[in-house]
C-alpha positions as CSV (number, residue, x, y, z in Angstrom):
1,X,-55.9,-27.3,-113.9
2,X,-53.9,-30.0,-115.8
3,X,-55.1,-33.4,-117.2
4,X,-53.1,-34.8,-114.5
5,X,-54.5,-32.4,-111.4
6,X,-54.4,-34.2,-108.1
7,X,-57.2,-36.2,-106.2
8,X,-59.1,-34.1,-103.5
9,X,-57.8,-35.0,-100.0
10,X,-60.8,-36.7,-98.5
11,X,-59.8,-37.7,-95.4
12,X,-60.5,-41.3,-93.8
13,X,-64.2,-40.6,-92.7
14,X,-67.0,-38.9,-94.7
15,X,-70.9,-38.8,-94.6
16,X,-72.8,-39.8,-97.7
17,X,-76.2,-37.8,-97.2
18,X,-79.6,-37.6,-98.8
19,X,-80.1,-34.1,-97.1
20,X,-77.8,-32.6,-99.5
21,X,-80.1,-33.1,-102.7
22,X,-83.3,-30.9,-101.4
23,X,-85.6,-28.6,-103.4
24,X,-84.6,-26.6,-99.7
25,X,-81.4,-24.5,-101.2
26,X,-81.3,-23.6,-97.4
27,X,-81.7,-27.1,-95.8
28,X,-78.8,-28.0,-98.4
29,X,-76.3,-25.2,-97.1
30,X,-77.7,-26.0,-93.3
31,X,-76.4,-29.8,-93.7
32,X,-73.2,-29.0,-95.4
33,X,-72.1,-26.3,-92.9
34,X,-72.6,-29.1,-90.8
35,X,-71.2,-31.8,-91.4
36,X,-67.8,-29.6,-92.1
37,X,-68.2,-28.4,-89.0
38,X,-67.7,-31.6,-87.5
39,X,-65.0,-32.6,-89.5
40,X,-66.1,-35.0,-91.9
41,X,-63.5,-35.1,-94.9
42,X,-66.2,-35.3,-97.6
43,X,-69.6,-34.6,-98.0
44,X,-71.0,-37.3,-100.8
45,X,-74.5,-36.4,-102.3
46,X,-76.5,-39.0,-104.0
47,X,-77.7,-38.8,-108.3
48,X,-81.0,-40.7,-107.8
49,X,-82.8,-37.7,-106.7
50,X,-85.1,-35.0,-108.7
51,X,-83.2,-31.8,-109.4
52,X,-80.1,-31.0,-110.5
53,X,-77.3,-32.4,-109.1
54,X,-74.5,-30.5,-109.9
55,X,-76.5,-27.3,-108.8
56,X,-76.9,-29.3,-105.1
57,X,-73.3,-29.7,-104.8
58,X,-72.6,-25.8,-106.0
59,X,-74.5,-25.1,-102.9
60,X,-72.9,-27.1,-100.8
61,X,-69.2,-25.9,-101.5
62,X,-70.2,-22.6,-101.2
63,X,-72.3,-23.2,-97.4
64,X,-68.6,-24.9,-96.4
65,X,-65.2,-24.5,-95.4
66,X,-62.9,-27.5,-96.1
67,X,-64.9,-30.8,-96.8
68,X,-64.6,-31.6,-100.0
69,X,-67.8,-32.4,-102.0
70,X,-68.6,-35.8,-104.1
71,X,-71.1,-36.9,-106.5
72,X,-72.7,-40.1,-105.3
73,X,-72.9,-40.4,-108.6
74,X,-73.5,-38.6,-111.3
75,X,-75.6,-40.2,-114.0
76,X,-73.5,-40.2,-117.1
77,X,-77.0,-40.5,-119.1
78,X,-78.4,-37.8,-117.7
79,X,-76.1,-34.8,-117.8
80,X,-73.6,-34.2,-121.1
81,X,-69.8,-34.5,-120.3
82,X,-69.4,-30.7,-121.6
83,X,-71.4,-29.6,-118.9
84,X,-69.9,-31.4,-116.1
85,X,-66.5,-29.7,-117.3
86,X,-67.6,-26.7,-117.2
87,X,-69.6,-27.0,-114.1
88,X,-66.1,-27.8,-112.5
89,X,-64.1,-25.5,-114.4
90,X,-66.2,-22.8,-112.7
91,X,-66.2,-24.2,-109.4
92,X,-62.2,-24.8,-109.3
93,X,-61.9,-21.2,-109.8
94,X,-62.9,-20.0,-106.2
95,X,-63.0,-23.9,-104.4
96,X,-59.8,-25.5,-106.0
97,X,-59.3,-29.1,-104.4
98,X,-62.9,-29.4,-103.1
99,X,-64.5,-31.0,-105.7
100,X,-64.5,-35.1,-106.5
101,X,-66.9,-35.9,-109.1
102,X,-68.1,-39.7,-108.8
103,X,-69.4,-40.7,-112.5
104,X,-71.9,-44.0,-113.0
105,X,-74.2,-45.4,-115.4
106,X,-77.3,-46.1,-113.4
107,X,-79.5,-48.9,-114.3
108,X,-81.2,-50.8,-117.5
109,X,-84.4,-49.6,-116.8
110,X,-83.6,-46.6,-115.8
111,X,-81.6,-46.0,-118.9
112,X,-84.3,-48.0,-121.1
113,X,-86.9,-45.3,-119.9
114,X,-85.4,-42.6,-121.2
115,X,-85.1,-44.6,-124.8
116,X,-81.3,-45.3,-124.4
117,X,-79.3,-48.1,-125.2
118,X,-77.9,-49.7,-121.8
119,X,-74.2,-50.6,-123.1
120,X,-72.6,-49.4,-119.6
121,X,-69.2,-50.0,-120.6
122,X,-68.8,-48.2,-123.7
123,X,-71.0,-45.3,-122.8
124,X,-68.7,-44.8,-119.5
125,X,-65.4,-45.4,-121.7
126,X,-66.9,-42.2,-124.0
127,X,-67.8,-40.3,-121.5
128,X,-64.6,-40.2,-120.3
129,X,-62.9,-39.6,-123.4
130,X,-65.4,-36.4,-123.7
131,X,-64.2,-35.5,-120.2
132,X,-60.5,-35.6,-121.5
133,X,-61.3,-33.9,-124.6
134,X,-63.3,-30.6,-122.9
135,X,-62.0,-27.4,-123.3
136,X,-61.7,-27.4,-119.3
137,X,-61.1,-31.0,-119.2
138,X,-62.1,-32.7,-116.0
139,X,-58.5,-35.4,-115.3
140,X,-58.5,-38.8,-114.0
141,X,-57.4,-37.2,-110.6
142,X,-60.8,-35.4,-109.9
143,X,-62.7,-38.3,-111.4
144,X,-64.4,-41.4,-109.9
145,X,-66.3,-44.5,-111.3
146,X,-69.5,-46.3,-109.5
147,X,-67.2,-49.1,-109.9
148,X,-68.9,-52.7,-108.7
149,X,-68.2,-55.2,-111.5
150,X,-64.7,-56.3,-112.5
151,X,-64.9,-54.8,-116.0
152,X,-65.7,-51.4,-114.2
153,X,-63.5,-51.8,-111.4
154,X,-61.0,-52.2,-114.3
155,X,-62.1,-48.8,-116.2
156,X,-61.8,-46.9,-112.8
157,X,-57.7,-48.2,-112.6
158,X,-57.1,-47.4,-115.7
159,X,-58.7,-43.9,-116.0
160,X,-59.6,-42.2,-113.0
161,X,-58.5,-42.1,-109.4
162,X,-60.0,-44.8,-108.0
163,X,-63.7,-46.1,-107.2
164,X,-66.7,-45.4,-105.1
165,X,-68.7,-48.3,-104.0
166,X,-72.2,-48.7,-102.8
167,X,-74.2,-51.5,-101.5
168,X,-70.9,-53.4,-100.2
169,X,-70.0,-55.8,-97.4
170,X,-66.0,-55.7,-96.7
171,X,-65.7,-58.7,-98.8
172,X,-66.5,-57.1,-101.6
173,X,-63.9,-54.2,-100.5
174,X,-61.3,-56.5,-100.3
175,X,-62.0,-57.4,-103.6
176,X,-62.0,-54.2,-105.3
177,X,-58.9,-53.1,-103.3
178,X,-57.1,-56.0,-105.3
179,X,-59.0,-55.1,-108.2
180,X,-57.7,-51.6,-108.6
181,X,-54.4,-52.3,-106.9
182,X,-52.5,-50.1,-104.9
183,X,-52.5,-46.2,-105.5
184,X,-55.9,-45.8,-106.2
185,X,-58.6,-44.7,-103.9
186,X,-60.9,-46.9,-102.6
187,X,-64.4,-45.2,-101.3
188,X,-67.0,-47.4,-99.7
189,X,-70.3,-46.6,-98.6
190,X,-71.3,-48.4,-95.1
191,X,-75.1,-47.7,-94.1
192,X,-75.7,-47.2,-90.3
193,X,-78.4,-47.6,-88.3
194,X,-77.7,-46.4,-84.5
195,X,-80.7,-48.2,-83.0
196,X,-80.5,-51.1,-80.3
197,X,-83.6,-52.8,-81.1
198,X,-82.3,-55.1,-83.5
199,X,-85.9,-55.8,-84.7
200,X,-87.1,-52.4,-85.2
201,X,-83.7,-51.9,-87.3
202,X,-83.8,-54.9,-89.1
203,X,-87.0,-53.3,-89.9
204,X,-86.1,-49.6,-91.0
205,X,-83.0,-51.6,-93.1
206,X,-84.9,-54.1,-95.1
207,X,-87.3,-50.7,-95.6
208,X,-84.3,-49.1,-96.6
209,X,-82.9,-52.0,-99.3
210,X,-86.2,-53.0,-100.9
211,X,-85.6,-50.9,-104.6
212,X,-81.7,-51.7,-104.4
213,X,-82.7,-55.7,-104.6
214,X,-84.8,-54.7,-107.7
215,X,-81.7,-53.2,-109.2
216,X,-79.7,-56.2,-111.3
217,X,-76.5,-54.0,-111.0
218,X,-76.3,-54.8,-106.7
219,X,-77.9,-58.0,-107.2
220,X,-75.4,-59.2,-109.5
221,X,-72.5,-57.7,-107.4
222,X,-73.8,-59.2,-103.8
223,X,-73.7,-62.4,-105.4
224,X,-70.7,-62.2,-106.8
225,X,-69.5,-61.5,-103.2
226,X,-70.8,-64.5,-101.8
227,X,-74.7,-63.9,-100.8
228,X,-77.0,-66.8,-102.6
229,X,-80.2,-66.4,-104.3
230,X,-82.0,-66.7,-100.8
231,X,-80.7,-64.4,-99.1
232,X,-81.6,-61.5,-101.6
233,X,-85.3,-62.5,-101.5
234,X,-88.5,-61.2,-98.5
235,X,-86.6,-58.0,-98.1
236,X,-82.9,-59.7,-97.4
237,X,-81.7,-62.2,-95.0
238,X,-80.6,-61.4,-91.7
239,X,-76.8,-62.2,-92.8
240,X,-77.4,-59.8,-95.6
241,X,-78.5,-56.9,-93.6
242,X,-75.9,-57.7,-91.4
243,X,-73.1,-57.9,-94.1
244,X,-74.5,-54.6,-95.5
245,X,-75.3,-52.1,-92.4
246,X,-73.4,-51.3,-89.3
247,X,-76.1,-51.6,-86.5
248,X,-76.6,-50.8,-82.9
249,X,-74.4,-48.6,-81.0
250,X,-71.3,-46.4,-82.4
251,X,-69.2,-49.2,-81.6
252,X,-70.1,-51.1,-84.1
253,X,-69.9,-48.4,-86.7
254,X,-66.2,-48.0,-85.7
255,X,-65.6,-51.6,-86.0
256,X,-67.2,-51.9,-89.7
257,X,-65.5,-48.9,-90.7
258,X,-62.2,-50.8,-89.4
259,X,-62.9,-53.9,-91.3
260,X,-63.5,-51.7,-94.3
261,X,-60.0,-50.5,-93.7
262,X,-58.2,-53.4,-93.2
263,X,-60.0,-55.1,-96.1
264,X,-58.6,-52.2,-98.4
265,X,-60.6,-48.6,-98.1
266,X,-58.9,-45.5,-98.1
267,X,-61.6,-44.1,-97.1
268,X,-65.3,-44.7,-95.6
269,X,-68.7,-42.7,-96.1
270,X,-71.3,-43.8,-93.4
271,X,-75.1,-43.0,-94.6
272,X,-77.0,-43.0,-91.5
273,X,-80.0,-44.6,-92.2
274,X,-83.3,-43.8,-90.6
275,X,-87.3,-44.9,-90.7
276,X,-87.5,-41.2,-91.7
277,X,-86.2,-38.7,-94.1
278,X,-85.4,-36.3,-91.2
279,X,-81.8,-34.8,-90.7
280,X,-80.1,-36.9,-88.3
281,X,-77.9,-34.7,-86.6
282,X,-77.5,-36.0,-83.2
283,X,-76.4,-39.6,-85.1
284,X,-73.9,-37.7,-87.7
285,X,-72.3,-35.5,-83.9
286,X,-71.9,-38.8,-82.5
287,X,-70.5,-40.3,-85.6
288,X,-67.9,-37.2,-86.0
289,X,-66.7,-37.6,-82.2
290,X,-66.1,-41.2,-82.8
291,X,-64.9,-41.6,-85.9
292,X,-62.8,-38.5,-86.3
């Protein structure tokens, strides 16, 4: 596949899922068969998980039949760029088209625990150039950046096909849609909590967010969208959680996912977001019949 190959068709709607990084190899295949059974357009599967993620994402092109399968991200400290060519060179073989490999560079502790310098700009920029420089190299079409930051937002336009976001209101959409300009793919994450009670999930989302506001990267980034100081402290304010997550019924899922659209988004992977780790399928079937 050439330098130049072509970004995987991912369709307007996708599902960005825990349940497809599991020690389960069955569970994995289960959820994937799935969710492209419903129709999603891709099937996004988180880094910050034990394992390895490329093997996860292996099984889940193999358990299905036309999503296509994203890294939600890929820590670029963690695995060498050889080996994510590679990976991918093998893959493409029997699944062209149905891989999108989202690259990011975690956080400073994370990246100070494991004795590295955090310089997340200049390890990203050589990553990249190692990507471009395999002997299968992996193009700016099949690539992504964890883009939230101008600077990165910036990197993503320049060298890959676009961005995936995470931890965003529609403001912040808007802003990396202008950011990357047109032509580029645009990838939001929009967390979804189908529950009524708008205590109980206020509850389960401030549950949810607690280590992401411990995280400089997202705290930076909400406040350069607009949030203050306030409203990132006791768990996030009400006007945060409600900036961040679509809840109550599947009508207002469908009209975040809109404003995500308008403000930019080509297209949208709900996480549905539970008290629980357990596999939400009757939430991701009604999600499917309205959103697809």
């Amino acid at each position: 596949m050439s330098e130049s190959a072509l970004t995987p068709e991912l369709g307007a709607v996708g599902v960005w899922a825990s349940q497809l990084r599991s020690r389960d190899q069955g569970k994995i295949r289960d959820v994937a068969a799935g969710l492209d059974d419903m129709g999603f357009g891709a099937l996004w599967a988180p880094g910050g998980w034990a394992g390895d993620l490329l093997s996860d994402m292996s099984i889940a092109v193999d358990a299905s039949a036309h999503a296509v399968v994203a890294s939600g991200v890929l820590n670029i400290w963690m695995t060498e760029a050889n080996r994510t060519a590679d990976w991918l060179n093998e893959v493409r073989q029997s699944k062209p088209g149905r891989i999108l490999v989202g690259l990011g560079v975690s956080h400073p502790q994370r990246v100070a625990a494991i004795g590295q310098h955090y310089r997340p700009m200049a390890a990203m920029g050589a990553y990249l150039d190692e990507l471009d420089g395999a002997a299968s190299p992996i193009g700016p079409g099949e690539r992504v950046l964890a883009a939230l930051g101008p600077k990165m937002l910036e990197l993503a336009r320049k060298r890959t096909a676009g961005a995936h976001t995470y931890m965003v209101d529609p403001v912040h959409t808007a802003a990396a849609r202008e950011a990357l300009g047109p032509g580029k793919l645009l990838a939001p994450e929009v967390k979804v909590i189908l529950d009524n009670d708008r205590d109980r999930a206020f509850e389960t989302a401030r549950g949810h967010i607690a280590h992401y506001l411990a995280l400089k990267n997202y705290t930076q980034n909400l406040l350069r969208s607009g949030y203050l100081e306030s409203d990132l402290s006791d768990g996030g304010s009400d006007r945060l959680i409600d900036g961040l997550f679509a809840i109550g019924d599947i009508e207002s899922v469908r009209r975040r996912v809109l404003q995500h659209r308008d403000a930019g988004a080509d297209h949208v992977c709900v996480q549905v977001v539970t008290p629980d780790r357990s596999v939400p399928w009757t939430q991701w079937r009604q999600l499917a019949d309205a959103l697809i």
